[in-house]
C-alpha positions in Angstrom: -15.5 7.7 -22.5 -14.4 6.2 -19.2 -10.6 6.9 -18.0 -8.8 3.6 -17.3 -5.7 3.1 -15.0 -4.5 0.3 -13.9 -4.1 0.3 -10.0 0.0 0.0 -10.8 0.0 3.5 -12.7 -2.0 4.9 -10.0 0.5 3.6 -7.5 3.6 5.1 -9.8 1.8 8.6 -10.4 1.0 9.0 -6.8 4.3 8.2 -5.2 6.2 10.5 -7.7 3.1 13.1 -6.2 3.6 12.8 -3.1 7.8 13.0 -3.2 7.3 16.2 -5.2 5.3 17.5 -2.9 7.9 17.2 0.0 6.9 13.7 1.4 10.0 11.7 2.3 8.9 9.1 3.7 6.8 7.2 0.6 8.0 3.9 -0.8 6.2 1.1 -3.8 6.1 -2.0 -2.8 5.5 -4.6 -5.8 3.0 -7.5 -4.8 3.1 -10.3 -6.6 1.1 -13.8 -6.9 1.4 -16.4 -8.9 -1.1 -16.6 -11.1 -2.4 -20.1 -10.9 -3.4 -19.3 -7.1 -7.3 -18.3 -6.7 -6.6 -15.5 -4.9 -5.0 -14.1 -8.3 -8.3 -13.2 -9.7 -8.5 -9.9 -7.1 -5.9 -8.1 -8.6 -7.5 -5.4 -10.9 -5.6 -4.9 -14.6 -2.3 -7.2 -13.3 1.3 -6.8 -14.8 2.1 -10.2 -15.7 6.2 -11.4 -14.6 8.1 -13.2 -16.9 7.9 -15.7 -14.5 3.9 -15.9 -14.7 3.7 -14.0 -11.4 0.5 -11.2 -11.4 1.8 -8.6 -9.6 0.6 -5.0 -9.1 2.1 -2.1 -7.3 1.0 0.1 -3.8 2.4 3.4 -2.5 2.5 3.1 1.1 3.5 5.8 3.1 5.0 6.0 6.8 2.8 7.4 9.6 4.8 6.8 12.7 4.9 3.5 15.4 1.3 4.3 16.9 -1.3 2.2 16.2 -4.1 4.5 17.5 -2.5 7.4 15.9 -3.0 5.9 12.4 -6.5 4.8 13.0 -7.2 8.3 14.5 -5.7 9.8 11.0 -7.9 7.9 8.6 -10.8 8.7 10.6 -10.4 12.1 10.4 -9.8 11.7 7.1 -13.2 10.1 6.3 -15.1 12.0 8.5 -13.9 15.4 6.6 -15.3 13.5 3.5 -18.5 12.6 4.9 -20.1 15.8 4.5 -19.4 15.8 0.6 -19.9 12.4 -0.1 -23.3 11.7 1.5 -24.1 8.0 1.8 -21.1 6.8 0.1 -18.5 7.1 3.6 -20.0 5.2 6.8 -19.1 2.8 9.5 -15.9 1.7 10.7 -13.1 0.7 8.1 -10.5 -2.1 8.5 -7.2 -0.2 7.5 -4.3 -3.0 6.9 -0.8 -1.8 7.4 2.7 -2.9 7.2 5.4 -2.7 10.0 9.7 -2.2 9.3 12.2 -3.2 11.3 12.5 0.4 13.3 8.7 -0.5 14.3 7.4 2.3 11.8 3.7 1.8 10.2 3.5 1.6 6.4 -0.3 2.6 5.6 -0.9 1.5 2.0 -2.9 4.0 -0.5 -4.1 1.2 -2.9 -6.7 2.4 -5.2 -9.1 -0.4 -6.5 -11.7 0.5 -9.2 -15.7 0.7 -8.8 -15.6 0.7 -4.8 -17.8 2.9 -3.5 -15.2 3.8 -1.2 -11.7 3.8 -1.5 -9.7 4.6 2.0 -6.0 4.9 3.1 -5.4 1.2 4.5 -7.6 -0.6 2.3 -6.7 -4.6 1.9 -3.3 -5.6 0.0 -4.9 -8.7 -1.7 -3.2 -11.7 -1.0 0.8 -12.3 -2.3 3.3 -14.3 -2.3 6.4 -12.3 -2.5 7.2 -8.4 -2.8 10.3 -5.8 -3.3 9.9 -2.4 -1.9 10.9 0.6 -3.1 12.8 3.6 -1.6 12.4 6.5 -3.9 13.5 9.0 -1.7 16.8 7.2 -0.1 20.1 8.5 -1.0 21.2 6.5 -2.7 17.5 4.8 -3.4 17.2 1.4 -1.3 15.1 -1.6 -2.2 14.8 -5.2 -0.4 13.2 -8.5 -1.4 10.7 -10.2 0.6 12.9 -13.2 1.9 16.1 -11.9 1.9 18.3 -11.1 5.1 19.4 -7.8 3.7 18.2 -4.7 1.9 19.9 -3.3 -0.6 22.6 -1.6 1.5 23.0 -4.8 3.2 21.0 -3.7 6.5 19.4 -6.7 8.2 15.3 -6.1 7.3 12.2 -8.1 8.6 12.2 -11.4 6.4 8.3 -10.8 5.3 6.4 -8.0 6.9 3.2 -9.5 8.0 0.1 -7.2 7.2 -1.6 -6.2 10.0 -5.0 -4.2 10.7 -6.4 -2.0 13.0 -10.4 -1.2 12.8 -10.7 2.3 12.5 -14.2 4.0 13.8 -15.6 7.6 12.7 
């Protein structure tokens, strides 16, 4: 039989890899919509709020300030896979970020079921609010979409606007 995962417990199991693996600088932001809105339907296999919020969870991890320098890291990326995945990895990708307020890049690793390909910087689906995760902070920071202040009271970026770069083989 087929394995299922939710893209949530993908998110969860792959942050927790990536931190044991050495990577510091990994976070899980929670996206959530409310689940009247017709964008709700794109979220695959949604945790429901008590609230009646969908949300669903992304691992997005930091790759610097430079814009190029992401794109050029996913298309390497892609073009390593190329030659074992024949037909399946082409053409250039849209890869949709998120920016702090140092100016960092946030590339998110969402995984989304039965796409033929599945690419660092693929789309966050639309949301209305989020919280994002530290893991690796000491002690572990969080902040609200929203709010002034994280969780250590440092001023934050009220909502980090998604952004995109295209990203060519």
């Amino acid at each position: 039989d087929e394995f299922r995962a939710s893209s949530s417990e993908f998110a969860v199991v792959l942050a927790a890899l990536l931190w044991r693996m050495g990577m510091r600088h990994v976070r899980v932001a929670v996206l959530c919509t409310d689940a009247s809105a017709p964008h709700a339907q794109q979220l695959q296999a949604p945790e429901v709020s008590s609230d009646g919020h969908w949300c669903h969870a992304v691992t997005e991890v930091r790759l610097g300030k430079n814009v190029k320098r992401l794109s050029k890291w996913v298309a390497d990326h892609r073009r390593a896979l190329k030659s074992k995945y024949r037909g399946h990895i082409r053409g250039a990708k849209e890869l949709h970020y998120r920016a702090d307020r140092k100016g960092y890049l946030w590339l998110g690793l969402r995984w989304i079921n039965r796409q033929e390909e599945v690419h660092p910087g693929v789309t966050y689906g639309e949301y209305d609010r989020a919280a994002t995760y530290y893991p690796a902070a000491e002690p572990m920071r969080w902040e609200v979409d929203g709010e002034l202040m994280d969780s250590r009271g440092n001023i934050k970026v009220q909502k980090p606007p998604v952004q995109s770069v295209l990203s060519a083989m």
